[in-house]
N, CA, C and O atoms as a printed pandas DataFrame, in Angstrom:
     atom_number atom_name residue_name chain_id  residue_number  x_coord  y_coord  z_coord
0              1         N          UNK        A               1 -113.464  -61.082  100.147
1              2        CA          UNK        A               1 -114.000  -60.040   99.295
2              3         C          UNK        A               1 -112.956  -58.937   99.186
3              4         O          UNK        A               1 -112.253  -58.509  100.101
4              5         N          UNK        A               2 -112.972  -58.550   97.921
5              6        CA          UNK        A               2 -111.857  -57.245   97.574
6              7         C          UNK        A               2 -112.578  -56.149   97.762
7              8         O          UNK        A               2 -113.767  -56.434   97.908
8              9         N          UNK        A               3 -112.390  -55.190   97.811
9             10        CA          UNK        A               3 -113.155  -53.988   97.865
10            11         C          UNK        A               3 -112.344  -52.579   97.458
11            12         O          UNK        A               3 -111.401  -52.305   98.199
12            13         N          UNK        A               4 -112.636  -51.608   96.290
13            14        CA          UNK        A               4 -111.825  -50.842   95.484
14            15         C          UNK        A               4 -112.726  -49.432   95.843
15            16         O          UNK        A               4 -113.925  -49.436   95.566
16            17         N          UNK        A               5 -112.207  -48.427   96.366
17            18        CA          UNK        A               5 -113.359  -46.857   96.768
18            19         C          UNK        A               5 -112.900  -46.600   95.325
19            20         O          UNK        A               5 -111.972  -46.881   94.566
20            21         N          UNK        A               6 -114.370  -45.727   95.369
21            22        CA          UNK        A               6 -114.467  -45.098   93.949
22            23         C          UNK        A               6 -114.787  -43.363   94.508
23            24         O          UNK        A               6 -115.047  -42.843   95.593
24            25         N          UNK        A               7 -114.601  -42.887   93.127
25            26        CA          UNK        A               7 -114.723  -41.308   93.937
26            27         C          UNK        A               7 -116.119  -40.460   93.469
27            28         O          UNK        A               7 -116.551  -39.330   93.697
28            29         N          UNK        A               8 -116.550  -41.552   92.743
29            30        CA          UNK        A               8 -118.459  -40.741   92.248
30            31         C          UNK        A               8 -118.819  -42.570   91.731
31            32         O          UNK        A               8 -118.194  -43.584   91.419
32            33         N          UNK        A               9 -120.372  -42.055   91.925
33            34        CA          UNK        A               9 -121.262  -43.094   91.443
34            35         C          UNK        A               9 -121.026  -43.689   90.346
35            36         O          UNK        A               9 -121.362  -44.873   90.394
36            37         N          UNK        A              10 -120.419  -43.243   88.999
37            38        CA          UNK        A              10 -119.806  -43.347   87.700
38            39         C          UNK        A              10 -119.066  -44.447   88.117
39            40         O          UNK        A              10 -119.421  -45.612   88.297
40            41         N          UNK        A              11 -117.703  -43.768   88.277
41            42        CA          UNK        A              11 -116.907  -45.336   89.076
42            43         C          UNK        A              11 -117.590  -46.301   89.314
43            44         O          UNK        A              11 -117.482  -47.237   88.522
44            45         N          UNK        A              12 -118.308  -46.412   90.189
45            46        CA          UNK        A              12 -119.448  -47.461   90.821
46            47         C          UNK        A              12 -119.795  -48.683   89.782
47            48         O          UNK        A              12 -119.576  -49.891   89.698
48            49         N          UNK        A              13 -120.500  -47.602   89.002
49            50        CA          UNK        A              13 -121.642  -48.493   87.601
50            51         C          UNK        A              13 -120.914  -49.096   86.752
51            52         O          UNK        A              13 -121.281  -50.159   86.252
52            53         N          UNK        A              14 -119.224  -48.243   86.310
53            54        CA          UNK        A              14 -119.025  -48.567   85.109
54            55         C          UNK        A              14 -118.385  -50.099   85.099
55            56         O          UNK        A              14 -118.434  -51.010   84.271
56            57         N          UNK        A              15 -117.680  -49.943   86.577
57            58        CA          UNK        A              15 -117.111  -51.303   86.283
58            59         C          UNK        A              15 -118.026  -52.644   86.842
59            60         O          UNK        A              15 -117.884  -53.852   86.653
60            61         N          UNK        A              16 -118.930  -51.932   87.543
61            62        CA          UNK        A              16 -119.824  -53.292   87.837
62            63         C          UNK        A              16 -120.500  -53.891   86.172
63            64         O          UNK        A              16 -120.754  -55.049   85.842
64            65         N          UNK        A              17 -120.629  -52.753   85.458
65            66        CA          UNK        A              17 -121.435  -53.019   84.472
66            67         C          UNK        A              17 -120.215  -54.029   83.396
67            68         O          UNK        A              17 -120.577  -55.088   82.884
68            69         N          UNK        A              18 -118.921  -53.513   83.224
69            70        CA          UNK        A              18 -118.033  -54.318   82.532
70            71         C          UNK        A              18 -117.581  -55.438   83.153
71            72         O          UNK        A              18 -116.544  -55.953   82.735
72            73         N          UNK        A              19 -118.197  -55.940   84.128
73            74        CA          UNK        A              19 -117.519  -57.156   85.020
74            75         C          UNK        A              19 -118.433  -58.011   84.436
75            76         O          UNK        A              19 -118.090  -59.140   84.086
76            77         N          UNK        A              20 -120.013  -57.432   84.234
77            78        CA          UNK        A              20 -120.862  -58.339   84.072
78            79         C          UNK        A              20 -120.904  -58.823   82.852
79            80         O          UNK        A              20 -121.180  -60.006   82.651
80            81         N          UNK        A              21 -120.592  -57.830   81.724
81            82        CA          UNK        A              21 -120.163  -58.165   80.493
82            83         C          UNK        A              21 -119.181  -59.049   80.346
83            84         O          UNK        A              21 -119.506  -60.072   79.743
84            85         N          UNK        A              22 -117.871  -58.958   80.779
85            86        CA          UNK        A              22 -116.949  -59.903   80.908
86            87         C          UNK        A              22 -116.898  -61.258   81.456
87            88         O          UNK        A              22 -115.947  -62.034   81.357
88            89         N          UNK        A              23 -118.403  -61.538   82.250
89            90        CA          UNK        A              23 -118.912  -63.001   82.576
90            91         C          UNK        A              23 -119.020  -63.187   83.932
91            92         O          UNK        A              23 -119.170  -64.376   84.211
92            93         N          UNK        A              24 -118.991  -62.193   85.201
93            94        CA          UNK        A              24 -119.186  -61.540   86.191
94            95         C          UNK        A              24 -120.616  -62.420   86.467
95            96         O          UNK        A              24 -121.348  -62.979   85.650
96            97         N          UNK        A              25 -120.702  -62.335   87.686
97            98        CA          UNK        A              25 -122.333  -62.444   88.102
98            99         C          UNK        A              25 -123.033  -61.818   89.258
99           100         O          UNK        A              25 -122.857  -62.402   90.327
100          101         N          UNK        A              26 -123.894  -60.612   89.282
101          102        CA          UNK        A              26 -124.726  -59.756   89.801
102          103         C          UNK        A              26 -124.645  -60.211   91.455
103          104         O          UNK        A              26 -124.955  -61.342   91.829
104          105         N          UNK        A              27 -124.193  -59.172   92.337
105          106        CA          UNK        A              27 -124.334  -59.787   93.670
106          107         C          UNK        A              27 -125.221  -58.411   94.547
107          108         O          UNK        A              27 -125.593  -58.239   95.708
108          109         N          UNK        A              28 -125.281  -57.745   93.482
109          110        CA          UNK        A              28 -126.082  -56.674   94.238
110          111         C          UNK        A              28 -125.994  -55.149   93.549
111          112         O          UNK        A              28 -125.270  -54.261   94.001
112          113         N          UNK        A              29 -126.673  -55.033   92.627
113          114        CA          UNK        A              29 -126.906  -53.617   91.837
114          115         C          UNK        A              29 -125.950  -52.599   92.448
115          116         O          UNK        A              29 -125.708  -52.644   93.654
116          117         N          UNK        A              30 -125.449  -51.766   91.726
117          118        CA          UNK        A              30 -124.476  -50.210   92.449
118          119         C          UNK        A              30 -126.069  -49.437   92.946
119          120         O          UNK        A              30 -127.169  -49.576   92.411
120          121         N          UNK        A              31 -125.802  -48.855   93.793
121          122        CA          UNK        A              31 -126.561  -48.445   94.745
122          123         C          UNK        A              31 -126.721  -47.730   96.237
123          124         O          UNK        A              31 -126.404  -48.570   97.079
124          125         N          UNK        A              32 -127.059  -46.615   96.790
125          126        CA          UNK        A              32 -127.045  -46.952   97.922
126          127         C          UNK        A              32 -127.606  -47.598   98.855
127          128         O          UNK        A              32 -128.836  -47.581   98.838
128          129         N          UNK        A              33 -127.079  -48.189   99.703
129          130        CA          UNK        A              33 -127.391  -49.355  100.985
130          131         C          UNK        A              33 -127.581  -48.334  102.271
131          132         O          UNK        A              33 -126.524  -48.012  102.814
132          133         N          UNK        A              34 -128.829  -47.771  102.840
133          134        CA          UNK        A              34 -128.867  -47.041  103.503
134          135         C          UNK        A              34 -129.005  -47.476  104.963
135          136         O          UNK        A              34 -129.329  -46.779  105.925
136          137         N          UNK        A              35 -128.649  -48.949  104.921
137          138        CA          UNK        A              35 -128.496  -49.570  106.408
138          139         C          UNK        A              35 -127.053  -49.358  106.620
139          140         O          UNK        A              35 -126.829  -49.506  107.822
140          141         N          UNK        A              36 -125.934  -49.063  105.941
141          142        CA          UNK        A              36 -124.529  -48.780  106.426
142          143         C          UNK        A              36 -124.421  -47.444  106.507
143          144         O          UNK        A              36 -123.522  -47.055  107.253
144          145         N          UNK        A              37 -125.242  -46.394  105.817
145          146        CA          UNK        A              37 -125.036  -45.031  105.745
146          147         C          UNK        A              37 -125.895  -44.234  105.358
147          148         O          UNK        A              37 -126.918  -44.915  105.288
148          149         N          UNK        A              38 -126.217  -42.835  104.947
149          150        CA          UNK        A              38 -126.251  -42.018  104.216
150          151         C          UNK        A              38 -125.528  -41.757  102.789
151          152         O          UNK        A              38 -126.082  -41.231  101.823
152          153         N          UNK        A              39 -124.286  -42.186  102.829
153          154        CA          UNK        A              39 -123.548  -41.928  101.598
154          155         C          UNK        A              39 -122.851  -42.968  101.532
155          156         O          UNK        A              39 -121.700  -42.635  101.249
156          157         N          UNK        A              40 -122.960  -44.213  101.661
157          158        CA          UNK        A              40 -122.733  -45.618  101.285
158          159         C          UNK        A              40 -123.179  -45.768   99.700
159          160         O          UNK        A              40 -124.379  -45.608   99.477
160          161         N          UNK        A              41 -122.440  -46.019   98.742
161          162        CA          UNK        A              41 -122.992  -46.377   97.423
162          163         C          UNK        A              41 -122.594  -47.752   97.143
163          164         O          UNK        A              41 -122.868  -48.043   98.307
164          165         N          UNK        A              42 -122.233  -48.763   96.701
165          166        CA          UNK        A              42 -121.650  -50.084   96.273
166          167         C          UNK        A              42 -122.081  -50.344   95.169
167          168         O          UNK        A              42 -122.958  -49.593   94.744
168          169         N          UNK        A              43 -121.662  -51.410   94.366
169          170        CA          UNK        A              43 -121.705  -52.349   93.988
170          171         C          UNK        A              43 -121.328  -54.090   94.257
171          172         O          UNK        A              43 -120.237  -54.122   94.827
172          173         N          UNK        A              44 -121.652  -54.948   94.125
173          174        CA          UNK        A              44 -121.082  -55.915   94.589
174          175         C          UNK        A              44 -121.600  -57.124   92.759
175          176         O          UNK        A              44 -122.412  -57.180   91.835
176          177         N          UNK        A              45 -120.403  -57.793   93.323
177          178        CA          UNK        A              45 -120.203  -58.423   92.274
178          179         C          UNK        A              45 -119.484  -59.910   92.556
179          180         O          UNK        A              45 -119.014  -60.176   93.662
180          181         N          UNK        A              46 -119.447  -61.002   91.250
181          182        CA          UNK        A              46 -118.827  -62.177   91.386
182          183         C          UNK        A              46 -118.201  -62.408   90.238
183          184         O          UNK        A              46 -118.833  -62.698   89.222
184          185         N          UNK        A              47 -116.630  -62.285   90.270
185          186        CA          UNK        A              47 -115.848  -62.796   89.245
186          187         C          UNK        A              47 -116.397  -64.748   88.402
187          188         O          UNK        A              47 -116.995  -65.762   88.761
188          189         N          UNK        A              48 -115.781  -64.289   87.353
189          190        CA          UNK        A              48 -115.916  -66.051   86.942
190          191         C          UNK        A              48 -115.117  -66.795   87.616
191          192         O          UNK        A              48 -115.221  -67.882   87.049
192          193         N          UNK        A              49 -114.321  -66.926   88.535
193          194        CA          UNK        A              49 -114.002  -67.766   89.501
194          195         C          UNK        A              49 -115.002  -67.906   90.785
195          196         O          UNK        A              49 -115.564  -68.940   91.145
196          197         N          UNK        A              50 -115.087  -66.603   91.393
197          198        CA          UNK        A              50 -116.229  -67.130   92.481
198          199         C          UNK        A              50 -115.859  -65.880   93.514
199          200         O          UNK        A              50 -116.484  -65.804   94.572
200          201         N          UNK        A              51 -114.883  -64.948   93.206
201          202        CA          UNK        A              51 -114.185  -64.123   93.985
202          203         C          UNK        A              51 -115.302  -63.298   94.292
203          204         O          UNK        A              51 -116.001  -63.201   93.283
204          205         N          UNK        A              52 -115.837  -62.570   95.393
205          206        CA          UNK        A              52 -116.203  -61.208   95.511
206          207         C          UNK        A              52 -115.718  -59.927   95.323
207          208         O          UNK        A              52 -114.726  -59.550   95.947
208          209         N          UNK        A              53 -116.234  -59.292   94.624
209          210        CA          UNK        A              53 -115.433  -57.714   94.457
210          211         C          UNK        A              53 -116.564  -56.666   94.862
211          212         O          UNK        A              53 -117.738  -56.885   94.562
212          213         N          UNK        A              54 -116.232  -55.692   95.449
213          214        CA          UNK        A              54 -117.162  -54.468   95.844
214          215         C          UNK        A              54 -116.505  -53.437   95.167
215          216         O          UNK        A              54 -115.276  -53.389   95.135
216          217         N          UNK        A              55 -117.332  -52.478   94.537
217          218        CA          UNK        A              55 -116.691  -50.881   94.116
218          219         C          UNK        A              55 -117.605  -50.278   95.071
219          220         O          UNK        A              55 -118.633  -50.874   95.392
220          221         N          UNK        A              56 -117.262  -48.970   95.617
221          222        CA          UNK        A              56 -117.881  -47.907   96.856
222          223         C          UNK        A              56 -117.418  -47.040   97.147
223          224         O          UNK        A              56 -116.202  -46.875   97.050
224          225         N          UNK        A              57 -118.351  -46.048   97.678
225          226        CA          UNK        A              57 -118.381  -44.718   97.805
226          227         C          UNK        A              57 -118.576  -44.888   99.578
227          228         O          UNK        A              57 -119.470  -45.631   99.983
228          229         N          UNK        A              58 -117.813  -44.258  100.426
229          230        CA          UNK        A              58 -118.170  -44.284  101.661
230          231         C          UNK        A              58 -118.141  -42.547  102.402
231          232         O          UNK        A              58 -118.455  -42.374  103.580
């Protein structure tokens, strides 16, 4: 899994949202995950190969 910090929630959405457009497949809404943190945000995602990618706020 790749994983790219973003510096606001924006970051987060925009590219999860253009990954999915681009043929991406949903691995977990941008969001926070409040079992890693308080200010944990992610996204998680699956390239059309099969790759994992995360965008996040930590």
């Amino acid at each position: 899994m790749v994983a790219f910090k973003a510096g606001n929630q924006k970051r987060v959405r925009d590219p999860h949202a253009a990954a999915l457009a681009a043929g991406g497949f949903n691995e977990g809404q941008p969001g926070f995950r409040d079992s890693y943190g308080p200010h944990f945000h992610v996204g998680y995602l699956r390239d059309p190969q099969g790759n994992k990618i995360a965008t996040l706020i930590l």
